[in-house]
C-alpha positions in Angstrom: 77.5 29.5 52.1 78.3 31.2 48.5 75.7 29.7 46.4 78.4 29.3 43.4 80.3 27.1 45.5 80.6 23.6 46.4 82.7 21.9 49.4 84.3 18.0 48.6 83.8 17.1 52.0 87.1 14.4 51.4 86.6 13.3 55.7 83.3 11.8 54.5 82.6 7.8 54.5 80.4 6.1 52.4 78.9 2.8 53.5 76.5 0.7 51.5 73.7 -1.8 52.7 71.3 -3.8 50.6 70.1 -7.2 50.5 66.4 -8.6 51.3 66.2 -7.8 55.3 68.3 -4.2 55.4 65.2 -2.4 56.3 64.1 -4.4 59.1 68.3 -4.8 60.0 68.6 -0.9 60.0 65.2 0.1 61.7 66.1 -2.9 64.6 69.2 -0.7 65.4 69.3 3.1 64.5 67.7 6.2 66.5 65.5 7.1 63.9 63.1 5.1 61.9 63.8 3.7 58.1 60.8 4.1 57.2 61.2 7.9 56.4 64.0 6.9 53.7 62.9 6.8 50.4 63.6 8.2 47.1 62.1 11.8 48.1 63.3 11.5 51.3 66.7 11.1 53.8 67.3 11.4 57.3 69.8 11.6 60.4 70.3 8.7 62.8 73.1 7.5 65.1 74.0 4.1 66.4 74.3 4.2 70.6 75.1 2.1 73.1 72.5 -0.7 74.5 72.7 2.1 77.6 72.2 4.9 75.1 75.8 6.4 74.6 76.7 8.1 71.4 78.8 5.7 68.8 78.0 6.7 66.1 76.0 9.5 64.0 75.8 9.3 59.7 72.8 10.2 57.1 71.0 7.5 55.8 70.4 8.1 51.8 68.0 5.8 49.2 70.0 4.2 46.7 69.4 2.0 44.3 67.4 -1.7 45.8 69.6 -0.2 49.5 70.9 2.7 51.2 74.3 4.6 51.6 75.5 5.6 55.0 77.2 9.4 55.3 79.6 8.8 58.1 82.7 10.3 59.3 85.7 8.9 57.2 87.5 8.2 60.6 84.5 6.3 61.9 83.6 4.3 59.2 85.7 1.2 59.7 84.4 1.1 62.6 80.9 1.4 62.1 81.3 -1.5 59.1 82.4 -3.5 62.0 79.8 -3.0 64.1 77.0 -3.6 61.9 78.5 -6.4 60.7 78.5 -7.7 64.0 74.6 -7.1 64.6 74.0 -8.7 60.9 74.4 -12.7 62.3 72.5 -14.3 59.4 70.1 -11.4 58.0 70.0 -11.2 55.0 72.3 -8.3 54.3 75.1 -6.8 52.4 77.7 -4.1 54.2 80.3 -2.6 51.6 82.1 0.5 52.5 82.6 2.7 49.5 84.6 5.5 50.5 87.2 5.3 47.6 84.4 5.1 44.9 81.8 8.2 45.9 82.3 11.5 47.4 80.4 14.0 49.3 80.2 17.4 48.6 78.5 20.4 50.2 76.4 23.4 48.5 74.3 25.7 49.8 70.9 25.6 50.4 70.2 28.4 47.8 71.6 26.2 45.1 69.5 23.6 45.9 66.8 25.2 45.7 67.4 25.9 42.0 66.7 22.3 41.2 63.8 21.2 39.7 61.2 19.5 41.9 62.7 19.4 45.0 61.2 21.1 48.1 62.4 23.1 50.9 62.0 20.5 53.8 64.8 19.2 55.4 65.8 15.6 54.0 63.9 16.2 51.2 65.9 14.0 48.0 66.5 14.4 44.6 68.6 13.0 41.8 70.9 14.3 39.4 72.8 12.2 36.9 71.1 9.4 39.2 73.2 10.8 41.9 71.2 11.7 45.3 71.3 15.8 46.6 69.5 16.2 49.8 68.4 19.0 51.8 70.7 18.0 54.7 68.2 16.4 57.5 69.5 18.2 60.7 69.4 22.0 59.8 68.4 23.6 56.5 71.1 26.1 57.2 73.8 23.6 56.4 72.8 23.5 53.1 72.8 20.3 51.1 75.1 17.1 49.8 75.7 15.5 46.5 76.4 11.6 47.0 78.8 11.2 43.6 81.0 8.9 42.2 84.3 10.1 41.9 84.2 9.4 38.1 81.6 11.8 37.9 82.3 14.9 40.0 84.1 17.5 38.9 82.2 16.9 35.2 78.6 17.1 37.2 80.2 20.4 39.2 81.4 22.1 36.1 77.8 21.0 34.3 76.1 22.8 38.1 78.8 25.6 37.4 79.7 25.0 41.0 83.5 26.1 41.7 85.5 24.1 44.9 85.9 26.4 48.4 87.5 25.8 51.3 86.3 23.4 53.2 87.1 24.9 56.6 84.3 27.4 55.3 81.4 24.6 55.4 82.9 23.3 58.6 83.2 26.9 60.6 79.2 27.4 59.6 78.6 23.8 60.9 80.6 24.6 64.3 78.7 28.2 64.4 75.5 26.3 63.9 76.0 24.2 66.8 76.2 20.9 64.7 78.9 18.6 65.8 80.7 16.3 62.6 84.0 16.3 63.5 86.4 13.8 65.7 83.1 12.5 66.4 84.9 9.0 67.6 86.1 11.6 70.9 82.2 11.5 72.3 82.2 7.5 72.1 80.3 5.9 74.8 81.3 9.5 77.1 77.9 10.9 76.3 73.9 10.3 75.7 72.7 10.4 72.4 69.9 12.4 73.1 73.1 15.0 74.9 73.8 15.3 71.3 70.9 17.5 70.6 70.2 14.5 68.6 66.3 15.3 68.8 66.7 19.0 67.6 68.7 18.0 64.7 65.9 15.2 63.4 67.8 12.4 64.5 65.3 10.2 67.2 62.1 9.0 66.7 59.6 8.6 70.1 57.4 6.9 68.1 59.1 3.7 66.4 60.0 0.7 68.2 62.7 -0.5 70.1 66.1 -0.2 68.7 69.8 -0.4 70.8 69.9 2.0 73.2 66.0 3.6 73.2 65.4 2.3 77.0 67.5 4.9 78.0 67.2 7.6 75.6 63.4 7.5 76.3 63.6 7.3 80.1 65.8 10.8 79.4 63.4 12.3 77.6 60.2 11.3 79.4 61.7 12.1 82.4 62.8 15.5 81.6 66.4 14.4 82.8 67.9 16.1 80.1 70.2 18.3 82.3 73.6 18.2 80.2 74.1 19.2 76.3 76.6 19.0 73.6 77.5 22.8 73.2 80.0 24.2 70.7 83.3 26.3 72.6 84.4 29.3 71.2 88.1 30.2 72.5 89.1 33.3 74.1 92.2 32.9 74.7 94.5 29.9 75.5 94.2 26.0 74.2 91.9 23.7 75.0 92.4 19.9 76.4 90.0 17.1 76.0 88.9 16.1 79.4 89.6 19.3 81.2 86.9 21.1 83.6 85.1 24.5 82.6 84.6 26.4 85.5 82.6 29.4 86.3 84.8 30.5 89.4 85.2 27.3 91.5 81.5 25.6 90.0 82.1 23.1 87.4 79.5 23.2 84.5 80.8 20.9 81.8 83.7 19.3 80.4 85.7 19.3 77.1 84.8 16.6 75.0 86.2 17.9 71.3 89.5 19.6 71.7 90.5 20.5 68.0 89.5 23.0 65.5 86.1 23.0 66.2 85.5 21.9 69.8 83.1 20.9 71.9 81.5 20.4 75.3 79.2 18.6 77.7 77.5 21.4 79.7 75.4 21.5 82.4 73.3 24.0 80.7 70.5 24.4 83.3 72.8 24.5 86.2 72.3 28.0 88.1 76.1 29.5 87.1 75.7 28.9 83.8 75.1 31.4 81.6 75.7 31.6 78.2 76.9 35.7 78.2 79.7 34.7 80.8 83.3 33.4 80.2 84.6 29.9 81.6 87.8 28.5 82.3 89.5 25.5 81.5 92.9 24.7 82.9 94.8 26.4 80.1 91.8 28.5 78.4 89.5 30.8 78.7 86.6 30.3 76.6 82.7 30.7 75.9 80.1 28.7 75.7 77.5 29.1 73.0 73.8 27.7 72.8 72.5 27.0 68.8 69.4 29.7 68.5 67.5 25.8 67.0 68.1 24.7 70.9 64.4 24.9 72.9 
C-alpha cells in the first residue's frame, strides 16, 4: 500500500450499539471477547451458528458511551436483524449507520506517523474524534479511519492522503489470505474457526460461552481442524461456486467465493494436496495458496 494513499472502502457497513447492557449483550454472543475493546484498543470477531458455522465476521471499534460494528455493507441488514433478535429486553440500542460514516483504508506506514499510537495490531487512536486502528487481523493490511461523511475528504486533504483504487486494497487483502468479500457466500457452509478465524485474532479460548463456542472449541481441542479457508488464484478458466477442485480424480476442497477474489474450503492436510501443484475445477484450472501467517 502507497503510504500517500487512502482507499474509501464504500462496501463497508457501519452498525452502532450502546445502551447500559451492550457489553454483556456483545461478549454473550461474539467469538472474541469485549473486554479487549476500549479506547486504545479494537478487535476482530464474528457471529456463528449455535453449531459454530460462519455468519457473520466485522471489527468491533470504541465509540463514544458504545461501539461501531465494521461489517460488510451487503451483510449488514442482516446482522442488524440478527442481533436484534438476540437483544429480547437488554438494555440495548442497534442503529445501522452506513449512510452517515465511512471507512477508509491506509497503509500501515501512515499510521505509524501518528502520534501515540503503537504498532500492535488493534491498537486505536483518534483523530478529529474519529477512530484509526491498526487493523486487528494482519498488520499488513494496514489501518481504517471510521469517519463521518461530513468529514472525510476535509480530514484526508488535512492527512494529505489522495483516493486509490480500491481494487488495490482488496487484491493485497486476497494476496494476504484475508477473506472480506461476498462474505454472505460462506453462511452456515463452513466453521468459524475454517476461517482462519484464530490466526487473524478473531477467537478467544479463554472467555466464556458465547453462540457457537461448543463447537469451535471441540475443533480446536481436538485438533480436528482438517479443512481451511484458502484464497484461489486462477490459471486459466472461470470459477463456479460449489464446484469440486480435484487433484486428478481426489477431491481436496470446494469453491466457496466465486468472484473477483475467490475462495475455497480445502482439505489442506489431505496427502494430494500440495500447495506447488495445480487443481481443477469443472471449468478451471487454478492454485491454491496458503497465507505465510497460516501455522
Amino acid at each position: 500500500m502507497n503510504n500517500q494513499n487512502v482507499y474509501i472502502l464504500e462496501d463497508r457497513g457501519i452498525l452502532y450499539i450502546n445502551g447500559a447492557d451492550t457489553k454483556e449483550f456483545l461478549q454473550n454472543l461474539i467469538s472474541n471477547d469485549i473486554n479487549k475493546v476500549n479506547e486504545n484498543n479494537s478487535c476482530f470477531a464474528s457471529l456463528l451458528t449455535p453449531q459454530g458455522k460462519f455468519l457473520f465476521a466485522f471489527i468491533i471499534v470504541k465509540h463514544k458511551s458504545g461501539y461501531f460494528i465494521d461489517c460488510e455493507k451487503s451483510q449488514v441488514e442482516a446482522l442488524f436483524k440478527q442481533l436484534s433478535i438476540y437483544k429480547l429486553r437488554s438494555n440495548v440500542e442497534i442503529m445501522n449507520l452506513s449512510n452517515e460514516f465511512v471507512v477508509a483504508a491506509i497503509s500501515r506506514k501512515k499510521f505509524l506517523e501518528f502520534k501515540g499510537v503503537s504498532d500492535e495490531i488493534g491498537n486505536t487512536i483518534r483523530y478529529r474524534e474519529d477512530p484509526v486502528l491498526l487493523d486487528p487481523r494482519n498488520k499488513d493490511l494496514g489501518a481504517r479511519l471510521i469517519i463521518n461523511l461530513e468529514k472525510l475528504y476535509l480530514s484526508l486533504k488535512k492527512l494529505q492522503l489522495k483516493d486509490d483504487k480500491v481494487s488495490t486494497y482488496y487484491n493485497l487483502s486476497h494476496d494476504l489470505g484475508v477473506a472480506q468479500k461476498d462474505m454472505n457466500k460462506l453462511q452456515n457452509k463452513i466453521f468459524g474457526i475454517e476461517c482462519n478465524f484464530e490466526e487473524l485474532n478473531g477467537i478467544d479460548f479463554k472467555k466464556g460461552c458465547y453462540v457457537g463456542q461448543e463447537n469451535t472449541a471441540r475443533i480446536k481441542l481436538k485438533n480436528k481442524l482438517s479443512k481451511r479457508l484458502l484464497p484461489i488464484e486462477i490459471i486459466k478458466g472461470k470459477l463456479i461456486a460449489g464446484s469440486s477442485i480435484k487433484f486428478g480424480n481426489i477431491e481436496i476442497g470446494k469453491v466457496l467465493i466465486d468472484s473477483e477474489y475467490p475462495f475455497a474450503l480445502i482439505k489442506y492436510l489431505d496427502d494430494n494436496f500440495d500447495d506447488k501443484n495445480q487443481f481443477t475445477c469443472e471449468n478451471a484450472v487454478i492454485k491454491i495458496k496458503i497465507p505465510h501467517w497460516i501455522k
